[in-house]
N, C-alpha and C positions, 0 to 999 in steps of 0.2 A: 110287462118287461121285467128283466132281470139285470142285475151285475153282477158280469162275470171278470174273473181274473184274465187277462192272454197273457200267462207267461208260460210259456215251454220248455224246454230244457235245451240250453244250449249247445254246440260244440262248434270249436274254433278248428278251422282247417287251415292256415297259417300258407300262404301262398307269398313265394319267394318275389315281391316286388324289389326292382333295385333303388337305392336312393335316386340315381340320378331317373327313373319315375318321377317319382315325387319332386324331385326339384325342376323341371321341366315347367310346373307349375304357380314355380313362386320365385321371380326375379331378383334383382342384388337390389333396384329400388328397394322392393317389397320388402325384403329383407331389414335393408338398414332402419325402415319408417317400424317394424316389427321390436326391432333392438330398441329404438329410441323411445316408445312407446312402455318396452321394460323397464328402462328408466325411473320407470313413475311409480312403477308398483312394487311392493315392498312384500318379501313372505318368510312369516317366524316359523320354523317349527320344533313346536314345544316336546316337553319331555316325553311326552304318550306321542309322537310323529304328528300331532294334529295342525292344520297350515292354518294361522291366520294369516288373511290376505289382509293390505293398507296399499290404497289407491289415492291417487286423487281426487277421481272421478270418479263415479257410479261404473262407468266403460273401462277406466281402470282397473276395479277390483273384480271385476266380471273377465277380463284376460288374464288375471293373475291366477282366479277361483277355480277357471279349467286350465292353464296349467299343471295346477297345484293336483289338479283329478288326474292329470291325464300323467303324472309323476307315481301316484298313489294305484294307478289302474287302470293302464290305456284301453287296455282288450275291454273291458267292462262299457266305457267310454261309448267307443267303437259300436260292439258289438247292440247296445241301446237304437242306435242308428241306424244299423243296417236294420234291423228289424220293423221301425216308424218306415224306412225307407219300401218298406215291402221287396230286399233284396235278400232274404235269406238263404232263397234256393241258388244263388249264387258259389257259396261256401259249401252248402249241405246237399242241396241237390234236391231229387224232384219229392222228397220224404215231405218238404213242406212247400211245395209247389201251388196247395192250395191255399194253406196260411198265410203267402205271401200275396194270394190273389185280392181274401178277404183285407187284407190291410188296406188295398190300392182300391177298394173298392170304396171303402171307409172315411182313406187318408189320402186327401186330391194332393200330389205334387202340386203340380199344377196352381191352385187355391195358394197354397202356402208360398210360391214362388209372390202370385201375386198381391197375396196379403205384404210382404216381405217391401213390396217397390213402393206401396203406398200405408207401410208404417209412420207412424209419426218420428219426427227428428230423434226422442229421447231412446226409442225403445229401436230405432234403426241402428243407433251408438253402442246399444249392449248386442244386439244381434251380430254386428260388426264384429266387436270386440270377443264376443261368444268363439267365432270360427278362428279367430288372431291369433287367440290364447292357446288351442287346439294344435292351428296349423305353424308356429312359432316352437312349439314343444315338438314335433313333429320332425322340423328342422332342426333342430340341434341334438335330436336323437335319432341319426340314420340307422342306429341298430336296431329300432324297432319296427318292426316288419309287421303293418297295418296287415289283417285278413282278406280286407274288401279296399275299406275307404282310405286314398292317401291326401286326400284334399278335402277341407271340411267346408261347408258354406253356410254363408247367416242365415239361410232360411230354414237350416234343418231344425233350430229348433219352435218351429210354427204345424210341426208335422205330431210334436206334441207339448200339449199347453199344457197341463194341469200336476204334474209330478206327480201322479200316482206311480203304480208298479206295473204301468201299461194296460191300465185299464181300457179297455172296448166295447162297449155297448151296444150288444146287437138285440134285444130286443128277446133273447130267448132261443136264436137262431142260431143253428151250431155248423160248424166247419164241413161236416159229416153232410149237411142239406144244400151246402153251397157247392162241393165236387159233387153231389149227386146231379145240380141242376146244369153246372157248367159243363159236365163230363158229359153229358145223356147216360152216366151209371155204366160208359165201357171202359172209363181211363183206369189202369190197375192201380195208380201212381198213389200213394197213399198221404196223409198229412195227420197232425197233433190235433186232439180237440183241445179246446177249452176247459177246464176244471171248474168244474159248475159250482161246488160245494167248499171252495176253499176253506179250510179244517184251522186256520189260525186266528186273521183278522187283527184289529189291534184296538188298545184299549186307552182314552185317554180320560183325566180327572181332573177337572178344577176346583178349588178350595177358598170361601173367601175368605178375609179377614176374621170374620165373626166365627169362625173354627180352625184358626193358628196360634198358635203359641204367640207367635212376635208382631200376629195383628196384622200382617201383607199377605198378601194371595199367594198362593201357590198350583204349578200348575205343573201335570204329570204327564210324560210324551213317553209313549210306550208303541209306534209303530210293530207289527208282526209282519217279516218280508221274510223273503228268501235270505239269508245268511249273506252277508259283504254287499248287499243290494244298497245301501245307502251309507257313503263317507261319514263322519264328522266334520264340519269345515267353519272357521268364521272368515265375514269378507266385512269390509270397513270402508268409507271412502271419508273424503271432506266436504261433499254432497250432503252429509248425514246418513249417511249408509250404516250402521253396525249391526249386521245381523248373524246369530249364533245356530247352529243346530247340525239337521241331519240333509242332504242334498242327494237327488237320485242321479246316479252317473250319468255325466255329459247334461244334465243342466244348470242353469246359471241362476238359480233361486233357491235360495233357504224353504225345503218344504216343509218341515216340522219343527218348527225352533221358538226365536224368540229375539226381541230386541231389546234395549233398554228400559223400553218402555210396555211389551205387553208380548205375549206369548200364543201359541196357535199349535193346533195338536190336529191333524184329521182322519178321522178313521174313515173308511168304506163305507161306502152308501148303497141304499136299495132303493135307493128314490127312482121312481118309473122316469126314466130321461130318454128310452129309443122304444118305439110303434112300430108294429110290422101291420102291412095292408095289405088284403087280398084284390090284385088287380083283375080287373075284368080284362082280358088281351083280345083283339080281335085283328083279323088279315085281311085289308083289300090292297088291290093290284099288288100282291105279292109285300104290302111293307105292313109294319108292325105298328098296330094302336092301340090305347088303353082307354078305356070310358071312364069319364069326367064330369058329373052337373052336365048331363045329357049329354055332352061332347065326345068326337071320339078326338085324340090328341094324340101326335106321333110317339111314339115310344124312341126315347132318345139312344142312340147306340153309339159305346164307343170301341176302339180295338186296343187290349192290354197287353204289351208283349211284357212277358217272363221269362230270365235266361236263370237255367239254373245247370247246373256242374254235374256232368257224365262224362267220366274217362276221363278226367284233366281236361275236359273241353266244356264252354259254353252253349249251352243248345235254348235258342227261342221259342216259345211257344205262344202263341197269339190267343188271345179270347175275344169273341166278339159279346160283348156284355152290354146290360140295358138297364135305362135308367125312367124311370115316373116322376112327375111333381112332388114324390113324396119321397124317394133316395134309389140308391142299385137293386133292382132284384137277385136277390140272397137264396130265393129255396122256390119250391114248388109243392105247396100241399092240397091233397084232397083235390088235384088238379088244376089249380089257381097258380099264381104267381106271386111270391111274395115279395113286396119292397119292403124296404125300412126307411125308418126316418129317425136320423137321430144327431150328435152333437160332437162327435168325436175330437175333435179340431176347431180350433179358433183363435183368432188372434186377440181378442177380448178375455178370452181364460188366461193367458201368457201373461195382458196387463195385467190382472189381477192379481194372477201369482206373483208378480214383481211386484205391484203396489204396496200389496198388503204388508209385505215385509219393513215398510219405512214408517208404517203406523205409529204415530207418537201419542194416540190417545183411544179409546170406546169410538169415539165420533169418525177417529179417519179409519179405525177396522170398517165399521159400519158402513161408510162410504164406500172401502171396497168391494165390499157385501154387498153393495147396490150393483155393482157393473153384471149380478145375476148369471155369470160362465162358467162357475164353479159345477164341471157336470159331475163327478164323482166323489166329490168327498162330504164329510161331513164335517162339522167344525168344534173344538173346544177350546175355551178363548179365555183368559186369564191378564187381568193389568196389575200395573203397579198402584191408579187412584182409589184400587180394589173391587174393581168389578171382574164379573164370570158370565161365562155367556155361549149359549150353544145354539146352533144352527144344523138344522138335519135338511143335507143338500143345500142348494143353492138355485140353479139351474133349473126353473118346474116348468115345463109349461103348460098354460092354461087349457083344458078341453072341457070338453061336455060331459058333466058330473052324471049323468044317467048312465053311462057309458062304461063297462068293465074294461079298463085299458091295457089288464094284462094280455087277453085275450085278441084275437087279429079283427084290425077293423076293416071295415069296408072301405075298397079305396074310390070308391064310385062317386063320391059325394061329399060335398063342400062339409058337412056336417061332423064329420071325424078330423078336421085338420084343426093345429095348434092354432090358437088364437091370443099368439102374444106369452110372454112369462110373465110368471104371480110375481106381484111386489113379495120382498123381503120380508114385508111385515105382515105377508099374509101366508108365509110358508109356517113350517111347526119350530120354533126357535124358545128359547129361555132366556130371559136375562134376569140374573141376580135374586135367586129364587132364596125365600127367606129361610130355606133349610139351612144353606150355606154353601150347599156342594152343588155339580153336575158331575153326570158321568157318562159316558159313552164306548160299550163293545160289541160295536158292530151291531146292537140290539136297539131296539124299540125307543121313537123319543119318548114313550109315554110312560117310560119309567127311569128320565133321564137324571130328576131331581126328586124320587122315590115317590111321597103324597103329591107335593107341591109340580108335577111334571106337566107339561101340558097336556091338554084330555082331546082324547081323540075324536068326539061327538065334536071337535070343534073344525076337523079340515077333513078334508076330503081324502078317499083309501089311496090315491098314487099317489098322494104326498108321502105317505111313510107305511108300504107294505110290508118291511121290516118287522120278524116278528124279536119275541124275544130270545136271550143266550142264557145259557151258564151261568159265562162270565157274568152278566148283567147281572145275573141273581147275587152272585158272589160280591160282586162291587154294591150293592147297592145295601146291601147286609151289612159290609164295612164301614162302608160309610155313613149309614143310618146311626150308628153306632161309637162314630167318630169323632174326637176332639181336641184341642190344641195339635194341632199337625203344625208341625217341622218336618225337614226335606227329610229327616231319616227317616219319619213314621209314613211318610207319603209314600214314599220306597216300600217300607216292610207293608206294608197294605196291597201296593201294587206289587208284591211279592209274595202275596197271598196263594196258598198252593191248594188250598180245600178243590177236590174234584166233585161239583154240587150235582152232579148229574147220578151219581151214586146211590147219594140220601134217596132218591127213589127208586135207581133197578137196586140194589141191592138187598134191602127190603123182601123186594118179591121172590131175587133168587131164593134168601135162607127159608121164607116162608114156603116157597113151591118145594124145597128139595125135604123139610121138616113135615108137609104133608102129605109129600109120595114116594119118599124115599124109605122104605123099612128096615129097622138094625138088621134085618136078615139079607136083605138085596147087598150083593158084592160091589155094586155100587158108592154104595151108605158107607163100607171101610176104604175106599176111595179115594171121596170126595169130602168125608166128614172133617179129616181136618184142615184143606182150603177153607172148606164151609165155614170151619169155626173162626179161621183165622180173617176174614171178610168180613165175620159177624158183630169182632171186637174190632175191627180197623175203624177209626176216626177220620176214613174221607181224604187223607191229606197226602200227596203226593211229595216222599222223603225216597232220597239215595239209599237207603240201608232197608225200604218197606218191602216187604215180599206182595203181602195186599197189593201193593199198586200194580206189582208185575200183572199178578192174576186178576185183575179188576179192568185195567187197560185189556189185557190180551182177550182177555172175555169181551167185552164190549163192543169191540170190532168184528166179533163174529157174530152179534146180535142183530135183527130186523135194519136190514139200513136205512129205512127211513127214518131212524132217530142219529142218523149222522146227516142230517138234508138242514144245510143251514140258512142257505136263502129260499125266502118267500115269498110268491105271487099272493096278489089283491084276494081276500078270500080264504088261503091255502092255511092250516095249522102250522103253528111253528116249532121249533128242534123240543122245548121244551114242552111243549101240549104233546107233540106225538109221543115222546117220552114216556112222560104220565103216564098215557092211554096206554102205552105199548105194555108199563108197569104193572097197571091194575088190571090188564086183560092180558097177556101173557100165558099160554100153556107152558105147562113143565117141559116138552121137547123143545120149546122155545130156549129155554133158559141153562138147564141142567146140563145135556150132553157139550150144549157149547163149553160148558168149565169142564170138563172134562177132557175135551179136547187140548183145551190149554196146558191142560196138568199133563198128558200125554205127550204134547210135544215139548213142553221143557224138561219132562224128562230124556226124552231121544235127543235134546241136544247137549244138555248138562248134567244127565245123568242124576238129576233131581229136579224136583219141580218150585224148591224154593230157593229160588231166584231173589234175592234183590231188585230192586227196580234200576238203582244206579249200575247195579254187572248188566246189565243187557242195554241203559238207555245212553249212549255214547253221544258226546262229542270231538269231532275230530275234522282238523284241519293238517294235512299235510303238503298242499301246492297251493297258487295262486288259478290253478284250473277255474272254467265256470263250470263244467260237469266235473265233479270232483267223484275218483275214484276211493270208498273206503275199500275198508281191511281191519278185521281182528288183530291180525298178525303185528297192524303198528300200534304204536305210542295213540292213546284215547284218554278221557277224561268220562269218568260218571258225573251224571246231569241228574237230579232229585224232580227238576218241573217236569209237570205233565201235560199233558194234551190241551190245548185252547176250548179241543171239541167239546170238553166234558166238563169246564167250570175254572180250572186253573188259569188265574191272573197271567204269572209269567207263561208265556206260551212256547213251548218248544213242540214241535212237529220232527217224529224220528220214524225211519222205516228200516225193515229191512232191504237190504241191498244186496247187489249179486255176488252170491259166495257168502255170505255173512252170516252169521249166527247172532250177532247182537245187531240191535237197532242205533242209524246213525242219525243225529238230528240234521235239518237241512232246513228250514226257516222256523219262524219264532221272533222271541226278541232277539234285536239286532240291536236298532241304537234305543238308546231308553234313556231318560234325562227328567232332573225333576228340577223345576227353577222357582226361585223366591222372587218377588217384586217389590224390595225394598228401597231403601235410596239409594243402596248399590246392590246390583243381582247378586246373588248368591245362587250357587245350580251346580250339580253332579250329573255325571253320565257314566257312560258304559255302554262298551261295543262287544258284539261275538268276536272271540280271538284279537283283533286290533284294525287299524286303520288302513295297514298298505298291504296291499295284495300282491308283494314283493316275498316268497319264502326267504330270499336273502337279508330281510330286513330286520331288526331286531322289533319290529312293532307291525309285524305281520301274526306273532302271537301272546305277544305281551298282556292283553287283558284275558288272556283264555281263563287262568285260574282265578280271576276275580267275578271272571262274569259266571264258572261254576258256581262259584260260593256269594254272587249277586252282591259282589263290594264296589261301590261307586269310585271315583275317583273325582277329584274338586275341576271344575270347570274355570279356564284361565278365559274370564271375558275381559279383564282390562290389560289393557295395551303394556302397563308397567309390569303384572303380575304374567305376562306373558315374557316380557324382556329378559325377568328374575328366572324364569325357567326354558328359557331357548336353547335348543343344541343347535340351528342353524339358523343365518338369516341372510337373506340374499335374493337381486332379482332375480326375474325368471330368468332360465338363457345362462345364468351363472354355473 
């Protein structure tokens, strides 16, 4: 199996709904129990626009919390939803007709309606309050003209538990296999893949006491997302609720944050979490069955209507789709049928996600850690009684270790199905390893805590097929290295810009071009002084580096298997193929690609040294989700480099249509580094600012701090949030 990202690129088609739509929906009862309910909930927002929520209730500060989002960035909100809903082609039309098929095949409405009726009392109360807060803001803002949804319901969010960035695990199985299988290969209708390789990831660090300056842990949340993908928010109740950090729009849990008592970082997971089966199908009297432990068993069938947008009209299109004991068949290979089986949804990941957040100690994370629903993330985990503690995945489940499971099983037989999930303590985890540190990007646990990590001869290969990163190498150098840390050293560490991927092609390039290049080849007066200026560069990705231009743009043109960041059971990872690519490498390999590069920065700039910060932009000019850049506007130079190639802060920039310089478009977004003393202490930092309002004055507020990576002090207490308020007021006000 693999993990992959599903995030595509969006566009909002804005469809003229009248208010009185929407209120057709929600009565003057409804209404006044809505107001009086605002009552209770209290929202500051501080100097940087950031909302803390104060509740009374847990149900409280969860109507306040989306609110507060849906104030900050309704379309974002929104658009989260339509997407879990599998109604994209409603807006977009039949471009993702299949995207939205795979979702529904994934994502049971249906399941989550019923997971919803037989909730427990406490978590039917935030469910509730989830759609309240939503559809309350809604109503008091008829000018805002929903795309799709104008009525929200508490079940939508059971369609996704986990707060990732919409993660989907299918097992390896891509979009491209499921319209060939659904289509019979005639429908023209086209859809988005997948991005197998996502080129960012994110990196987090825990610190114990035994290597801080003031003796309290410290813990480092550096999420890599698409750019405005995750607010800033605190939500409070008198439940004991006080939770801090980053929240993925339209949910109602702290995903990356921290409480008073202990902090949680999650990066991406490789943990094998979805199986695909090759189904034996067979036909008698005309109906469809699949072999089972000798059985044949009907192949269950259901019909999916899909409306998606042609000509200003909705048009249905129906699937009839089939299902096995083991999930939907997804593709058809080598003439077989493939199902999958896997975890997408649940109502058990949702508690979790809320539990964990109220953890007062080691023992109540740990206990969330037990409910095992955690399918995509991994964990870095930081307290104030100074423990550290990391978990790679969550979610395993148990199979038959003789068995390659990246590979498709046999769906024939009792002997390839899950047989329950591994205890906790029997997944690859760390606690309180005597180096001092953990670290985790997106890389290998088995060099999470450098010597001291856990050793792989100890679990089984789908526990952590994960190979290793860059980054890893680079974090793990640092922190080998590291001592007395305070939040600013933890920052300039995690602001570490060394491109580790380097120290090995670069090498090769000077050596290949010093072996085959002759003073006499018109070549050698070329490329000799890039060459030179490579030769002396120190790796580090700076605004003013010309090296970086030419070392980035080369690179990309390089074998791409050394940009292949996730790995199957077995496969070499970003760093070995590397290597190899390095020490085996011909000169055509190497040489002409620099070349090319110096060739076209000069046909765009009429030289080929470049700076790295003149070509690597940042720029926010709308609250759009497909943001259109432009040379021609106001930009900012960005000094980080590529996640791909070893650079801690991670900025991911491309070129775009019409452009001459490259614009960033994910990377770091929110980034926080918190102290667990007997009062928090913690810094953040957002891309551009908080509200995705251009009219807002904190729609670009952090822009120039987060070029030049200046944090800004984090208001967790209630009074130091009072002392810097520019508003405060219920919702509805």
């Amino acid at each position: 199996m693999k993990y992959f990202k599903n995030h595509f690129p969006l566009t909002i088609l804005v469809f003229c709904f009248s208010f009185s739509t929407f209120s057709q929906k929600i009565s003057n009862q409804e209404i006044e129990r809505l107001k009086k309910l605002s009552q209770q909930v209290t929202i500051i927002r501080d100097n940087w626009g950031i909302a803390h929520v104060y509740g009374k209730t847990d149900a409280d500060a969860v109507f306040g919390m989306l609110y507060a989002q849906c104030e900050d960035d309704f379309k974002r909100v929104e658009m989260n939803y339509i997407e879990k809903l599998g109604r994209l082609s409603e807006i977009k039309g039949q471009s993702v007709l299949y995207n939205d098929l795979e979702i529904k095949l994934l994502i049971d409405t249906e399941e989550a309606k019923a997971d919803y009726k037989k909730a427990a009392p406490w978590l039917k109360k935030l469910l509730n309050s989830y759609a309240d807060g939503i559809n309350f803001y809604l109503h008091n803002h008829p000018e805002v003209k929903p795309a799709l949804l104008t009525h929200f319901e508490p079940w939508f969010p059971l369609l996704w538990t986990d707060g990732s960035i919409g993660a989907i695990s299918t097992g390896g199985l891509s979009t491209g296999e499921l319209k060939a299988f659904y289509s019979g290969n005639t429908d023209k209708v086209a859809y988005i893949e997948r991005e197998k390789d996502v080129q960012t990831g994110s990196n987090g660090f825990a610190i114990a006491p035994s290597k801080t300056s003031s003796g309290n842990s410290i813990l480092y949340i550096n999420p890599h997302t698409t750019f405005y993908f995750r607010p800033e928010i605190q939500m409070s109740s008198e439940e004991g609720l006080n939770s801090y950090g980053a929240v993925t729009w339209g949910q109602f849990f702290i995903y990356q944050g921290f409480n008073e008592n202990c902090g949680w970082m999650h990066t991406s997971s490789n943990v094998d979490v979805a199986d695909m089966y090759a189904e034996k199908i067979v036909t008698r009297n005309n109906k469809l069955f699949y072999e089972y432990d000798n059985k044949l068993v009907p192949v269950i069938e259901k019909k999916i209507t899909i409306k998606y947008l042609e000509n200003g009209k909705l048009i249905p299109k129906t699937f009839n789709t089939y299902y096995t004991n083991h999930g939907p068949i997804m593709a058809k290979r080598d003439g077989k049928w493939i199902s999958l089986k896997s975890n997408n949804r649940s109502m058990k990941s949702l508690e979790q996600s809320w539990i964990r957040t109220k953890s007062k100690s080691f023992a109540d994370y740990k206990s969330a850690m037990d409910l095992k629903a955690n399918t995509s993330n991994n964990t870095v985990y930081a307290d104030k009684e100074g423990n550290i503690a990391y978990w790679h995945g969550n979610f395993v489940p148990i199979r038959d270790k003789k068995l390659n499971w990246s590979k498709i099983m046999d769906g024939t037989t009792p002997a390839t199905q899950w047989k329950g999930l591994h205890d906790v303590s029997e997944t690859v985890h760390s606690y309180n390893p005597i180096n001092g540190w953990l670290q985790n990007c997106n890389s290998t646990p088995y060099t999470v805590a450098g010597e001291n990590s856990p050793k792989e001869e100890n679990y089984l290969p789908y526990m952590a097929p994960d190979g290793e990163s860059f980054r890893g190498l680079n974090a793990v150098r640092l922190l080998s290295k590291g001592d007395k840390y305070t939040l600013d050293k933890v920052i300039a560490d995690g602001y570490d810009t060394k491109l580790t991927a380097f120290e090995f092609l670069i090498p090769s390039l000077i050596s290949s071009f010093e072996k085959n290049i002759s003073t006499e080849d018109p070549l050698y007066a070329e490329l000799s002084e890039p060459i030179n200026l490579l030769k002396n560069w120190d790796y580090y990705a700076k605004e003013n580096s010309v090296a970086t231009t030419l070392a980035v743009e080369w690179a990309y043109k390089l074998d791409p298997i050394i940009q292949k960041v996730y790995t199957n059971q077995g496969e070499k990872d970003q760093v070995q193929n590397t290597l190899d690519f390095a020490n085996n490498a011909f000169p055509e390999q190497l040489i002409p690609q620099l070349q090319m590069v110096v060739n076209e920065l000069k046909i765009k700039f009429g030289t080929w040294q470049i700076p790295w910060g003149e070509i690597n932009r940042f720029q926010r000019t709308s609250g759009d989700i497909n943001l259109i850049y432009s040379d021609a506007l106001e930009s900012l130079p960005i000094g980080y480099g590529p996640a791909l190639w070893g650079s801690l802060p991670a900025y991911k920039s491309n070129y775009q249509k019409d452009t001459k310089k490259r614009y960033g478009t994910n990377g770091n977004s929110f980034v926080c580094a918190v102290e667990f003393g007997p009062k928090i202490k913690a810094k953040s930092l957002l891309a551009g600012g908080n509200s995705g309002d251009p009219k807002s004055k904190h729609f670009y507020d952090q822009a120039e701090m987060y070029r030049k990576g200046q944090f800004k002090d984090v208001l967790f207490y209630k009074e130091d949030v009072q002392k810097n308020a520019e508003k405060t007021y219920h919702p509805g006000e």
